[in-house]
C-alpha positions, 0 to 999 in steps of 0.5 A, a space after each residue: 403565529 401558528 400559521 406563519 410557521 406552518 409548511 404549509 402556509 409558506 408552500 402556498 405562499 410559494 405557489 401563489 409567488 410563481 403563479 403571479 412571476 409567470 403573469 407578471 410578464 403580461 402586466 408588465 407589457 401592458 404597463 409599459 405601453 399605457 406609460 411610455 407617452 408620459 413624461 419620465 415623472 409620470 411614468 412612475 407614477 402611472 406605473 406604481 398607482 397601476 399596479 397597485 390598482 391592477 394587484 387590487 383588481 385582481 384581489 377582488 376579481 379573485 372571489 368570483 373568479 370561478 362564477 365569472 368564469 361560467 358566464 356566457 358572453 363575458 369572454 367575448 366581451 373581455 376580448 373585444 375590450 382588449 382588441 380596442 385597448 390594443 389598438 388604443 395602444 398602438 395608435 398612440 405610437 404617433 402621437 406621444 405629445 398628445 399625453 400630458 399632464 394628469 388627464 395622460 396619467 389618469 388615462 394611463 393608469 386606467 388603461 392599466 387597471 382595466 386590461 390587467 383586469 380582462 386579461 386576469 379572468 382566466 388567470 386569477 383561478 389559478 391563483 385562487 386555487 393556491 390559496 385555497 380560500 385563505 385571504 391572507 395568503 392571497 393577499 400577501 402574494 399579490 402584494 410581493 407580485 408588485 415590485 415584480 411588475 413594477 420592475 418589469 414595465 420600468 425595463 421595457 419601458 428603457 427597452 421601449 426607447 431603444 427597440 420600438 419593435 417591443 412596441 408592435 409586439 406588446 399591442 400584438 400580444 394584447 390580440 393575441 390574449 383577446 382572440 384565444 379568451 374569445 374562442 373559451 367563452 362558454 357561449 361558442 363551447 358547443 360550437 368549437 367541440 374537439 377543435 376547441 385547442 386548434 380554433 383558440 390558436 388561430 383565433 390568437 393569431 387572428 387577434 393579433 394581427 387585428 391589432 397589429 394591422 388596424 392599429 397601424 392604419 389608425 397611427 398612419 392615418 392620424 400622422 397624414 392628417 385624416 385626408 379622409 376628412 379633408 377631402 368631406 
């Protein structure tokens, strides 16, 4: 009980609440794109099991956070994932009937688990440092940082209907995340130097055109029946 009347227990707390608001904007794009081809009772569904799979993620990825962090390769690993689910995700803008049924949902909330554990490499540090090693303080703001994302994905899921844009910019985004993780992997740290901020921006953009371009190329190809096929 001493604790929960502690100043400084309830200002930690408060720290780790805002660091996961602000993160909770990624999350909820990349729910919302992994749910959108699923019919309107899967969608919630997919979207609560996801984030409470994600929030489970990020707990654990927590504790080893700023060992993972330290090891060469696994930036540019994450990246390349998050490329392919980008792209993934926006393959699938044209062919929204192909996800039915529980195989849909099992793809989607795992879709949702493994980006949101990617992308949360580098943001768990932050949290784990407001906590500052206290479990329950840890837990208890990811926790709250639920119904957050949770009301996130479901706006841009409504918005999704209306704005198909959001579509394009929420897979853009992933690129985005993938090209500046892959250019802070310790392993091309000596090669960038002092540029280091420059090169991460470019590589950004870069990721995110990669996603953009490639993943609309697929979409089309598939709608025009794989003429490449035929003509074999």
């Amino acid at each position: 009980m001493d604790l929960l009347t502690s100043a400084v227990f309830w200002f930690a707390l408060f720290k780790i609440i805002l660091i996961n608001i602000v993160l909770s904007g990624d999350n909820a794009v990349v729910i919302a794109l992994a749910c959108r081809s699923l019919p309107p009772q899967q969608q919630k569904k997919a979207i609560v099991f996801g984030s409470v799979g994600a929030i489970v993620m990020r707990v654990v990825l927590t504790f080893f956070a700023v060992k993972l962090l330290a090891l060469p390769w696994l930036k540019l690993v994450g990246a390349a994932l998050l490329l392919w689910i980008g792209i993934g995700l926006l393959k699938e803008e044209d062919e929204d009937d192909e996800l039915e049924g529980h195989s849909g949902l099992f793809a989607a909330i795992k879709t949702i688990i493994v980006a949101d554990l990617v992308m949360s490499i580098d943001n768990v540090i932050g949290v784990a440092a407001a906590a500052n090693n206290d479990l329950l303080l840890l837990v208890i703001g990811l926790i709250i940082s639920i119904p957050l994302i949770v009301f996130g994905s479901t706006l841009l899921l409504k918005m999704m209907g209306r704005f198909p844009i959001i579509i394009t910019l929420g897979a853009a985004l992933l690129g985005w995340v993938a090209g500046d993780m892959a250019m802070s992997d310790p392993a091309i740290a000596p090669y960038v130097g002092e540029h280091a901020e420059t090169l991460q921006s470019i590589a950004a953009v870069i990721g995110a055109a990669i996603v953009v371009a490639v993943g609309k190329w697929l979409a089309r190809r598939s709608t025009a029946g794989e003429p490449g096929e035929h003509a074999a």
